[in-house]
Each structure stands twice: as structure tokens, then as C-alpha cells.
PDBQT receptor file of N, H, CA, C and O in Angstrom, charges set to zero:
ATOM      1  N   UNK A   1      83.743  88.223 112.659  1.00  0.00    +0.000 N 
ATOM      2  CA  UNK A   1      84.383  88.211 111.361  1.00  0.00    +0.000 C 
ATOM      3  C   UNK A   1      85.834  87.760 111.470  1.00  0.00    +0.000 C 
ATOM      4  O   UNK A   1      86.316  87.311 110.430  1.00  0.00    +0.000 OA
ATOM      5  N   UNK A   2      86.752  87.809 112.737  1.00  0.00    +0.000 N 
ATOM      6  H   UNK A   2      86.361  88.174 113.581  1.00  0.00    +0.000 HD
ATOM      7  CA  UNK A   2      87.735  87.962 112.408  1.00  0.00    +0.000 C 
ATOM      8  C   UNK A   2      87.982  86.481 112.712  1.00  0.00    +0.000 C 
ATOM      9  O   UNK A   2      89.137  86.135 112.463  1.00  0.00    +0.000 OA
ATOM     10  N   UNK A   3      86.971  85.271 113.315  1.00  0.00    +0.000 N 
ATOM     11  H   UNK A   3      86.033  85.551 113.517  1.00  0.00    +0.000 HD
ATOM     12  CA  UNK A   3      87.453  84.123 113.692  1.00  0.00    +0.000 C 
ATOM     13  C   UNK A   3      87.117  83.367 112.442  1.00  0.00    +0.000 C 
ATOM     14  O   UNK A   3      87.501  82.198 112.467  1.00  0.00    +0.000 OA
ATOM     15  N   UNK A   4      86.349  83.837 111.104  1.00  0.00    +0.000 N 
ATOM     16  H   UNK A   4      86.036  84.787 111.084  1.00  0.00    +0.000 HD
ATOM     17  CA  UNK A   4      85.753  83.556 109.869  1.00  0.00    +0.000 C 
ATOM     18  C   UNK A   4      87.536  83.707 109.468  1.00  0.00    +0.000 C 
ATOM     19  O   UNK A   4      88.134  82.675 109.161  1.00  0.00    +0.000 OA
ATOM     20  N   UNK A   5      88.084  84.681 109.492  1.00  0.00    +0.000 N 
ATOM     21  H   UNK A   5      87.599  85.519 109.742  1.00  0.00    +0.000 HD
ATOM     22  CA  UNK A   5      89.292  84.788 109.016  1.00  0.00    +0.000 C 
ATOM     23  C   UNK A   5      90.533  84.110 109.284  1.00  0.00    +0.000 C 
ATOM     24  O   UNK A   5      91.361  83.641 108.503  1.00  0.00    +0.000 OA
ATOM     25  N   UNK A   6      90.501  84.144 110.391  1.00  0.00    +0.000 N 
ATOM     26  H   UNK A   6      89.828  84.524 111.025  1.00  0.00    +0.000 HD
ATOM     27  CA  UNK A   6      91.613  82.713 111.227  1.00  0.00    +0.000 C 
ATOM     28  C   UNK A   6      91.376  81.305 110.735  1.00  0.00    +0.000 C 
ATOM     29  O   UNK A   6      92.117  80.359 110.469  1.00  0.00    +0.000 OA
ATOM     30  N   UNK A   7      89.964  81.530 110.710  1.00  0.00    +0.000 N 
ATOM     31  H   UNK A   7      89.362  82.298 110.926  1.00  0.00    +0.000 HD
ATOM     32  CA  UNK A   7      90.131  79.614 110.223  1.00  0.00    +0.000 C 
ATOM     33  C   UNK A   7      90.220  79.308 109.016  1.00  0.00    +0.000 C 
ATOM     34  O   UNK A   7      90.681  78.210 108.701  1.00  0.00    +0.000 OA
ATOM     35  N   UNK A   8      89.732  80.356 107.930  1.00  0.00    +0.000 N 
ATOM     36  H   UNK A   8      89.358  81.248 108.186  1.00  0.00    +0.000 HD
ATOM     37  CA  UNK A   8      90.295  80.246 106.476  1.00  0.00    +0.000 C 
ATOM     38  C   UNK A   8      92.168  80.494 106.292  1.00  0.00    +0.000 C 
ATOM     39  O   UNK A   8      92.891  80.250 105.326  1.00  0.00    +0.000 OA
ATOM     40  N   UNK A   9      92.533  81.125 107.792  1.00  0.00    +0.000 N 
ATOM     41  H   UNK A   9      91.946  81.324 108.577  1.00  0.00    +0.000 HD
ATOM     42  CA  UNK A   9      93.811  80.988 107.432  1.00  0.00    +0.000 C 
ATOM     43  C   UNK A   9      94.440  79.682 107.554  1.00  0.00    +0.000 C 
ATOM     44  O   UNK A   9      95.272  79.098 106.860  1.00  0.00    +0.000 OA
ATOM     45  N   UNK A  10      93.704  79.324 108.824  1.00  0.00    +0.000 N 
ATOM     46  H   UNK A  10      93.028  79.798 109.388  1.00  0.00    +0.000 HD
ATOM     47  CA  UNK A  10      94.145  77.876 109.551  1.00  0.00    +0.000 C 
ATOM     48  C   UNK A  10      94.074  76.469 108.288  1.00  0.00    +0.000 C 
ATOM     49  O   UNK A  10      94.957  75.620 108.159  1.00  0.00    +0.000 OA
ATOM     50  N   UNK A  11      93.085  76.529 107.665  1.00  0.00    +0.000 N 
ATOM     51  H   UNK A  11      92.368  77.218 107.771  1.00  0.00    +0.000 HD
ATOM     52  CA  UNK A  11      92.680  75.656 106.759  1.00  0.00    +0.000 C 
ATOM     53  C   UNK A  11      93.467  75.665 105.378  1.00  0.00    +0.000 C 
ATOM     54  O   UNK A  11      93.697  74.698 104.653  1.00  0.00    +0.000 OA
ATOM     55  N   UNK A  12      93.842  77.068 105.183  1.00  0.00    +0.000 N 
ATOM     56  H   UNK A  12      93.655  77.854 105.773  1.00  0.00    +0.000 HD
ATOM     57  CA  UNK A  12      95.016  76.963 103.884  1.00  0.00    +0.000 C 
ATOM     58  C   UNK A  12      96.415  76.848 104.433  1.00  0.00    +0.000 C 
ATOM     59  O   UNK A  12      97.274  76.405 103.670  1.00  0.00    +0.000 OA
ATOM     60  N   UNK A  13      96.749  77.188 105.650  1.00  0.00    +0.000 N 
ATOM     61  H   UNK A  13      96.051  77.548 106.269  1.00  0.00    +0.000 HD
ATOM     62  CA  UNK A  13      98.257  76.672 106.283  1.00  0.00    +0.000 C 
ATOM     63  C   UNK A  13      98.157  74.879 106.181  1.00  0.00    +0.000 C 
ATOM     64  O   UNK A  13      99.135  74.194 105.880  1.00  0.00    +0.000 OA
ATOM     65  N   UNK A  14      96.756  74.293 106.501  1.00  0.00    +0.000 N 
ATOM     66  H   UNK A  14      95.962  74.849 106.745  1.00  0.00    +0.000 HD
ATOM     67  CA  UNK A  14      96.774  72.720 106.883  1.00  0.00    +0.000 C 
ATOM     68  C   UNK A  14      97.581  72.327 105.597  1.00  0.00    +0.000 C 
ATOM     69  O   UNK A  14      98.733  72.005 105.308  1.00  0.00    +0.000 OA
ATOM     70  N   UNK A  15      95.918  72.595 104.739  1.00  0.00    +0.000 N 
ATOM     71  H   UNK A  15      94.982  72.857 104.973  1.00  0.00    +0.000 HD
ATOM     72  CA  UNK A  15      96.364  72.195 103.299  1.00  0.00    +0.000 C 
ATOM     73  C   UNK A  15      97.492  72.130 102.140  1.00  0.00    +0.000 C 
ATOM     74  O   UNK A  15      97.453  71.481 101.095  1.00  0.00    +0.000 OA
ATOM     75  N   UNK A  16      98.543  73.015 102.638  1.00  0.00    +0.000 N 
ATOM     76  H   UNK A  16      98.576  73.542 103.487  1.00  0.00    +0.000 HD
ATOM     77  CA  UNK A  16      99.643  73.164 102.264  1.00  0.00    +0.000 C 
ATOM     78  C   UNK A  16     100.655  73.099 102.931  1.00  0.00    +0.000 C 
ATOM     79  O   UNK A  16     101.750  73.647 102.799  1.00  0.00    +0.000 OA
ATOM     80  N   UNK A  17     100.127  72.168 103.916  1.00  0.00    +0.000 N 
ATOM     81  H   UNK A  17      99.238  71.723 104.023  1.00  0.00    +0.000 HD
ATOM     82  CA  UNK A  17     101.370  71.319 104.580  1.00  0.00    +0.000 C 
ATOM     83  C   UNK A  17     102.509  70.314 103.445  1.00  0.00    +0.000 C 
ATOM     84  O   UNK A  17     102.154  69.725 102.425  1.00  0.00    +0.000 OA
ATOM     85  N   UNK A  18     103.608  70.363 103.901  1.00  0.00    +0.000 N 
ATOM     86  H   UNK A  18     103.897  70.841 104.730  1.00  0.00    +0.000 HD
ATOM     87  CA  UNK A  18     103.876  69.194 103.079  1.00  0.00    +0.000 C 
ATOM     88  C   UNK A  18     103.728  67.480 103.236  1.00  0.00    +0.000 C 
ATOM     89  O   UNK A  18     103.672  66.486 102.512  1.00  0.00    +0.000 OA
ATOM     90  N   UNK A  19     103.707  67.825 104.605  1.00  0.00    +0.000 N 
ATOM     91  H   UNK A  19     103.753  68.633 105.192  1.00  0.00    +0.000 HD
ATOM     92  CA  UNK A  19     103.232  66.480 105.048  1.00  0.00    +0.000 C 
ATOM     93  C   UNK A  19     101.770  65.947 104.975  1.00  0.00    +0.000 C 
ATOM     94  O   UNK A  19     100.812  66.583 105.417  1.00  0.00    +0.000 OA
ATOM     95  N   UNK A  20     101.662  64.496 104.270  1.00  0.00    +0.000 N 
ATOM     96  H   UNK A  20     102.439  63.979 103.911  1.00  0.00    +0.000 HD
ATOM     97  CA  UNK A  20      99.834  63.923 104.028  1.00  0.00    +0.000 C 
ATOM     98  C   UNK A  20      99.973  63.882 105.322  1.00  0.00    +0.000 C 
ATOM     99  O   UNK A  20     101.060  63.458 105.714  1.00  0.00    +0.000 OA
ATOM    100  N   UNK A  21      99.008  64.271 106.310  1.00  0.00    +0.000 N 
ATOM    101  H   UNK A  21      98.125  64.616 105.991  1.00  0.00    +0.000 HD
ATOM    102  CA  UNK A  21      98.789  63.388 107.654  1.00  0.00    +0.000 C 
ATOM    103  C   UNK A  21      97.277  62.582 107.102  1.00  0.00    +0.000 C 
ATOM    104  O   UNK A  21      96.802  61.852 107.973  1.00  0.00    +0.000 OA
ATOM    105  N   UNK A  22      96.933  62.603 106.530  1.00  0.00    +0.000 N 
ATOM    106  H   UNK A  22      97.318  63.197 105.823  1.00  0.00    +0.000 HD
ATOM    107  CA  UNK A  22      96.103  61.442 106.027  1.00  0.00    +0.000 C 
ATOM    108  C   UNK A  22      96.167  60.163 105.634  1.00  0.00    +0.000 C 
ATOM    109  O   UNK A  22      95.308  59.314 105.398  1.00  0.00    +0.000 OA
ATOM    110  N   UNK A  23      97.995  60.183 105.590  1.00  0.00    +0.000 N 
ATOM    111  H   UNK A  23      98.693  60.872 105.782  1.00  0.00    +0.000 HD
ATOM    112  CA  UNK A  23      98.563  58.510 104.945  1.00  0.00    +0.000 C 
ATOM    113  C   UNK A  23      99.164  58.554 106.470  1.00  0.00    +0.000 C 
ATOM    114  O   UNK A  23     100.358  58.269 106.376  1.00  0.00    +0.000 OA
ATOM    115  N   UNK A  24      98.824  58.790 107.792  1.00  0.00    +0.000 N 
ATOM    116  H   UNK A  24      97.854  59.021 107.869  1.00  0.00    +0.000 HD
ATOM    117  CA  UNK A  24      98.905  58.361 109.060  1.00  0.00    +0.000 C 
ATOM    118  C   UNK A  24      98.611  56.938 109.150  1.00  0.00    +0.000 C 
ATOM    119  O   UNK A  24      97.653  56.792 108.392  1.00  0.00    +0.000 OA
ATOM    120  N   UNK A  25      98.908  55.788 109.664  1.00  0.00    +0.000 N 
ATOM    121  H   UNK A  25      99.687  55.906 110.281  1.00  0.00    +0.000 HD
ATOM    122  CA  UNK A  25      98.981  54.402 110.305  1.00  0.00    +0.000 C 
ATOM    123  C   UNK A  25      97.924  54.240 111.294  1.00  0.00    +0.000 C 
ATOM    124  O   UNK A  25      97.028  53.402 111.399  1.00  0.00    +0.000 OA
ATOM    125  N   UNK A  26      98.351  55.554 112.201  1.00  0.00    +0.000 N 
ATOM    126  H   UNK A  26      99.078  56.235 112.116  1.00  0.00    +0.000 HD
ATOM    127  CA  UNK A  26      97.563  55.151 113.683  1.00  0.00    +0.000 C 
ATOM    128  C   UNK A  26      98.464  53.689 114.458  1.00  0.00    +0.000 C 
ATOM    129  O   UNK A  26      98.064  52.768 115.170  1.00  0.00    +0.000 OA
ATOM    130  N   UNK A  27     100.064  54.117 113.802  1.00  0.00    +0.000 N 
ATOM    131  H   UNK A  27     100.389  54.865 113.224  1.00  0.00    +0.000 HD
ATOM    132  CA  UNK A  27     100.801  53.172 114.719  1.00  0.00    +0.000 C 
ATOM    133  C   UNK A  27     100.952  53.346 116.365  1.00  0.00    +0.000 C 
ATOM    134  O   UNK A  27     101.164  52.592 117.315  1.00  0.00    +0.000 OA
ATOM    135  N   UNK A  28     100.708  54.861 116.153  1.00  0.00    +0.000 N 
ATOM    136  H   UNK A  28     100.535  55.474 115.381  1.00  0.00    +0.000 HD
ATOM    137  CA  UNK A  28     101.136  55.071 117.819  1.00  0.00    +0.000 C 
ATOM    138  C   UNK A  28     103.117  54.996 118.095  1.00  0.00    +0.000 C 
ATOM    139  O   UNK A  28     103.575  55.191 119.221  1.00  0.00    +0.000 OA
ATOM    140  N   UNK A  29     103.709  54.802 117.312  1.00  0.00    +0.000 N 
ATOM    141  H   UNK A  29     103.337  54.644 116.398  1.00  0.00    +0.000 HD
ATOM    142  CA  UNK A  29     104.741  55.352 117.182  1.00  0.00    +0.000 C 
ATOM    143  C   UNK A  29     105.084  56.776 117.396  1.00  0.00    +0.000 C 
ATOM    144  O   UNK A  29     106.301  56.945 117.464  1.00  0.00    +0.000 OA
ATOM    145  N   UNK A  30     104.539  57.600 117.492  1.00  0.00    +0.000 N 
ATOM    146  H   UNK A  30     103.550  57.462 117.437  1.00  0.00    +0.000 HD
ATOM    147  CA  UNK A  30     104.680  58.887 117.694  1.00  0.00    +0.000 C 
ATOM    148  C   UNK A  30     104.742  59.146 118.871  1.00  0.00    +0.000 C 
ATOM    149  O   UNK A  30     105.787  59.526 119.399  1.00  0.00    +0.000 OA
ATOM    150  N   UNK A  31     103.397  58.954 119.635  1.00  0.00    +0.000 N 
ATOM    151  H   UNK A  31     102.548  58.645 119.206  1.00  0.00    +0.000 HD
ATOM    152  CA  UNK A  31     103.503  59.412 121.018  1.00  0.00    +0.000 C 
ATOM    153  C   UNK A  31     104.132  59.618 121.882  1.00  0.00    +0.000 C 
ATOM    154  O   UNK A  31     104.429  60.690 122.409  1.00  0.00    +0.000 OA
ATOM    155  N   UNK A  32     104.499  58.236 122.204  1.00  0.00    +0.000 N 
ATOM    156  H   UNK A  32     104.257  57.365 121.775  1.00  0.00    +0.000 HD
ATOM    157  CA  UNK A  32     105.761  57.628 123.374  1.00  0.00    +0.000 C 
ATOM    158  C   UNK A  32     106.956  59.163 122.652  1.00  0.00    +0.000 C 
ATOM    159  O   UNK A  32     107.642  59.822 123.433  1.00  0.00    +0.000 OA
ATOM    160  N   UNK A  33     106.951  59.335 121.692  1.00  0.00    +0.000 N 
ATOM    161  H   UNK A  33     106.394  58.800 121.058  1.00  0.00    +0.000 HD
ATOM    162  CA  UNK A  33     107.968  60.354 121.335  1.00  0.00    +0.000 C 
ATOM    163  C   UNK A  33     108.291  61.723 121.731  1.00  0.00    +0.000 C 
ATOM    164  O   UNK A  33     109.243  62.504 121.774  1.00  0.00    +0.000 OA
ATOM    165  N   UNK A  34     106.740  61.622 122.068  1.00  0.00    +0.000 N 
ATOM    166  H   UNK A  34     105.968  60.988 122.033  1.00  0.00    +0.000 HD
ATOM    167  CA  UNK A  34     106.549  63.299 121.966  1.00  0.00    +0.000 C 
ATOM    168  C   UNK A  34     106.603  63.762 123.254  1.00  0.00    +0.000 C 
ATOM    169  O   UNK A  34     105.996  63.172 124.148  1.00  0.00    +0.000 OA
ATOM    170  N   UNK A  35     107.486  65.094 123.534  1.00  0.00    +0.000 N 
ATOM    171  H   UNK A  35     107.979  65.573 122.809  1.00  0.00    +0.000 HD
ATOM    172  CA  UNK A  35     108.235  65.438 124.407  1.00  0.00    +0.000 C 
ATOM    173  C   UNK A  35     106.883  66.051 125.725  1.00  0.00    +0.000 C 
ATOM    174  O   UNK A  35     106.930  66.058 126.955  1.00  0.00    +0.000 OA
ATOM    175  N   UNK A  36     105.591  66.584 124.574  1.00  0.00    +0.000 N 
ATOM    176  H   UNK A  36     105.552  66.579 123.574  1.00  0.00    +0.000 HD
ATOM    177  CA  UNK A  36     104.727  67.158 125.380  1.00  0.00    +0.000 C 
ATOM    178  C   UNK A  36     103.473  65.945 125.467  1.00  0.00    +0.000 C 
ATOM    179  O   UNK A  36     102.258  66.137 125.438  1.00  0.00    +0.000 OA
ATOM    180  N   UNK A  37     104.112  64.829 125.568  1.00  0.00    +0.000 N 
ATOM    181  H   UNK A  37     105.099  64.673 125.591  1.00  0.00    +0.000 HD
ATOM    182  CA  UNK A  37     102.705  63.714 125.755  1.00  0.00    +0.000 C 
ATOM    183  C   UNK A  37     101.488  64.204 125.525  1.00  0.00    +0.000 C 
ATOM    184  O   UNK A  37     100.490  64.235 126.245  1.00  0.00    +0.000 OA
ATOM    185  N   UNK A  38     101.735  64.689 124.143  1.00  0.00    +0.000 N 
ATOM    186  H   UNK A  38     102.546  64.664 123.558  1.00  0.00    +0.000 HD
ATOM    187  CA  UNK A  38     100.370  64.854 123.285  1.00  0.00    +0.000 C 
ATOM    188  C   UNK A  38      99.801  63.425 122.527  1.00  0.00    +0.000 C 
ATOM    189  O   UNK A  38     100.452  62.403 122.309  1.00  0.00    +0.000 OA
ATOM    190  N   UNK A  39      98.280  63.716 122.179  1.00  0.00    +0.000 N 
ATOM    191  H   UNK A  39      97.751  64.546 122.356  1.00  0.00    +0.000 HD
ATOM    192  CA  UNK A  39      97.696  62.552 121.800  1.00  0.00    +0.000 C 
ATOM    193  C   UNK A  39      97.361  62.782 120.237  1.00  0.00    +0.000 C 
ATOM    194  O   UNK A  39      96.355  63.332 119.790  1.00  0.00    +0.000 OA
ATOM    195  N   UNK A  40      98.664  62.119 119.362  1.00  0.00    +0.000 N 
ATOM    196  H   UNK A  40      99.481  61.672 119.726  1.00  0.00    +0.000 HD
ATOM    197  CA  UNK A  40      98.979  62.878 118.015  1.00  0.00    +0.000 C 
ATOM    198  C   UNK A  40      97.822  62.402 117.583  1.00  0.00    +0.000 C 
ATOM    199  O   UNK A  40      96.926  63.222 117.384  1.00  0.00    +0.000 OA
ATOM    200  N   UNK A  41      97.596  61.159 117.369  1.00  0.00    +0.000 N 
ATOM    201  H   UNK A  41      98.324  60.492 117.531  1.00  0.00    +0.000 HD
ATOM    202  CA  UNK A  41      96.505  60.506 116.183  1.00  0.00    +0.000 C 
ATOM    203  C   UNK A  41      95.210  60.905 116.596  1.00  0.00    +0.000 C 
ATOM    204  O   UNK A  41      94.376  60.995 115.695  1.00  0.00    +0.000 OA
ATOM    205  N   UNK A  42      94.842  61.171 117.778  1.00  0.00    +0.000 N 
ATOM    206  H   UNK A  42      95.520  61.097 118.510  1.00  0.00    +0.000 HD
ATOM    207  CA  UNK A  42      93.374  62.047 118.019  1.00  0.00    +0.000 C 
ATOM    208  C   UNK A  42      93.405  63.921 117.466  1.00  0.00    +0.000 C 
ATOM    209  O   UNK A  42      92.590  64.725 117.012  1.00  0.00    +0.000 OA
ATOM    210  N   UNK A  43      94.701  63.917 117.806  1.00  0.00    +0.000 N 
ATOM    211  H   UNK A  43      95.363  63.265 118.175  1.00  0.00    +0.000 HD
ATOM    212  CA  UNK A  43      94.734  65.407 117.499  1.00  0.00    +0.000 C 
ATOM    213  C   UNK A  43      94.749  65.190 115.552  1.00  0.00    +0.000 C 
ATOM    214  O   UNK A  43      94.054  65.888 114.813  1.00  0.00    +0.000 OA
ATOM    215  N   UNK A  44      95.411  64.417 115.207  1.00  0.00    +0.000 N 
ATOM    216  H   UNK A  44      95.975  63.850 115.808  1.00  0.00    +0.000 HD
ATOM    217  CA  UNK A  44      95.718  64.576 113.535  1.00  0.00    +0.000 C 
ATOM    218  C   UNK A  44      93.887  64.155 112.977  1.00  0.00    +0.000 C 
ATOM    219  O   UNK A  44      93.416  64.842 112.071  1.00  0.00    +0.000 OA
ATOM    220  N   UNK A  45      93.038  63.048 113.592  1.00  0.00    +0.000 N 
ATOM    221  H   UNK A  45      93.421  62.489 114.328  1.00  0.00    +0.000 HD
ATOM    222  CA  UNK A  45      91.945  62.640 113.454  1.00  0.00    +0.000 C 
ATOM    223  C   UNK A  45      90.683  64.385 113.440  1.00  0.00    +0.000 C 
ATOM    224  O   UNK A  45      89.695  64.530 112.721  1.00  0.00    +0.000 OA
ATOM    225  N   UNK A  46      91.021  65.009 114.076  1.00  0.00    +0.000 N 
ATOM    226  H   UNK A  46      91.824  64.891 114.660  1.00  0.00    +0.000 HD
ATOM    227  CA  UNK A  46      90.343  66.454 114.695  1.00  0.00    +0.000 C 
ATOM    228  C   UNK A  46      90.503  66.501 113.731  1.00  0.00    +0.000 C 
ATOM    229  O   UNK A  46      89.783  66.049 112.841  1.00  0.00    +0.000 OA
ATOM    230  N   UNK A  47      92.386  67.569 113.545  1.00  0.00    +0.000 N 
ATOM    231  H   UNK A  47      92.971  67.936 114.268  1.00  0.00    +0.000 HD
ATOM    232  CA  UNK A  47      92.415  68.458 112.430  1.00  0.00    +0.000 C 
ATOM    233  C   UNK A  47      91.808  67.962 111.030  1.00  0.00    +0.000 C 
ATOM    234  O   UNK A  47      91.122  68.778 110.414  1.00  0.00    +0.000 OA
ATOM    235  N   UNK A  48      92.042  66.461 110.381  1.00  0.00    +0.000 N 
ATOM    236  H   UNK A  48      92.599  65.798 110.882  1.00  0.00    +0.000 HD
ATOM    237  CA  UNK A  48      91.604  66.463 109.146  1.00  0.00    +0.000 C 
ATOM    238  C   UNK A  48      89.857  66.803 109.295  1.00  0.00    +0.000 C 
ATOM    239  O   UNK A  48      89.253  67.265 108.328  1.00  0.00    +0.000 OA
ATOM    240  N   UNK A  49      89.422  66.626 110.105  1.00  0.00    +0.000 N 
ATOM    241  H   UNK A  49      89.913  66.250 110.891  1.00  0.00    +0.000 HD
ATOM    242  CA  UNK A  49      87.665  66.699 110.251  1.00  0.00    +0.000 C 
ATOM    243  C   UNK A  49      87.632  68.088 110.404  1.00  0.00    +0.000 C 
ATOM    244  O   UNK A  49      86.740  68.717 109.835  1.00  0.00    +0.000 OA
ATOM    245  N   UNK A  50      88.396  68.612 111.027  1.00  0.00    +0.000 N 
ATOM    246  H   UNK A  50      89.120  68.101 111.489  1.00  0.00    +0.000 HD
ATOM    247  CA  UNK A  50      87.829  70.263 111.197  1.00  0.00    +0.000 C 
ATOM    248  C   UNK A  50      88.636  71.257 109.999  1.00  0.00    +0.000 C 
ATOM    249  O   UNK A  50      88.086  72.294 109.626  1.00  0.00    +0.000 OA
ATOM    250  N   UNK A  51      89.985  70.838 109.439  1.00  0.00    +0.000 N 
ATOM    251  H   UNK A  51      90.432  69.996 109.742  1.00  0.00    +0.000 HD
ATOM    252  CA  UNK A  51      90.623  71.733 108.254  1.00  0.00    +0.000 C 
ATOM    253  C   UNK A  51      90.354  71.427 106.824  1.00  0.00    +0.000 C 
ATOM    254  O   UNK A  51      90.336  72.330 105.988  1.00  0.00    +0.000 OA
ATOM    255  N   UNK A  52      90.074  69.759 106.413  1.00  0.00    +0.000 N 
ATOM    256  H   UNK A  52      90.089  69.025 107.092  1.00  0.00    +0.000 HD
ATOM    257  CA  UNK A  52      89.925  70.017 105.098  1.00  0.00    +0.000 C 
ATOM    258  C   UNK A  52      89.659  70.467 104.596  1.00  0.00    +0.000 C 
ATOM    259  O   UNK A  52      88.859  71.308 105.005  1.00  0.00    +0.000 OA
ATOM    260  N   UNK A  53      89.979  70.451 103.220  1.00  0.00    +0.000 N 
ATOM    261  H   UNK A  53      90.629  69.767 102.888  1.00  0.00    +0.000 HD
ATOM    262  CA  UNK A  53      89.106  70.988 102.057  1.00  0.00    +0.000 C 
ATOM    263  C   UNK A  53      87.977  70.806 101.689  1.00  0.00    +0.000 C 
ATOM    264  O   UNK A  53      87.550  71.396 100.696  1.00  0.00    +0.000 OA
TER     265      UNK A  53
């Protein structure tokens, strides 16, 4: 029950992001940026498939 609860939390924190990450490019501009050489546009590709609405 309580991971039923985390992800309804997880999914209304996404959604009320202020940022669209849905109007993402997939320039790859980000990466090279990011301090923890994370793989943003696969990770942003996940979250919209696993948080939307």
C-alpha cells in the first residue's frame, strides 16, 4: 500500500512541475552540463511514460 502511495505522490509532484519537460528538443545540450553525467533525455523520456497523467 504504501508504494501505491509514493507514486501517486510522485505523479502529482511531476505534474505540477513548472517546467513542460515535454516541449524537450532532445538537443542534448544538457548533458555535457550536468555535473553528475546523467542521461537527461532518457531519464525525462522514462519519467513522462511512467508519471503522466
Amino acid at each position: 500500500m504504501l508504494f501505491h502511495t509514493i507514486e501517486n505522490w510522485a505523479k502529482k509532484l511531476y505534474n505540477g512541475l513548472e517546467v513542460d519537460v515535454t516541449k524537450c528538443t532532445e538537443c542534448g545540450e544538457c548533458e555535457p552540463k550536468c555535473p553528475y553525467k546523467l542521461p537527461i533525455i532518457s531519464m525525462l523520456q522514462k519519467a513522462q511514460m511512467d508519471l503522466r497523467r
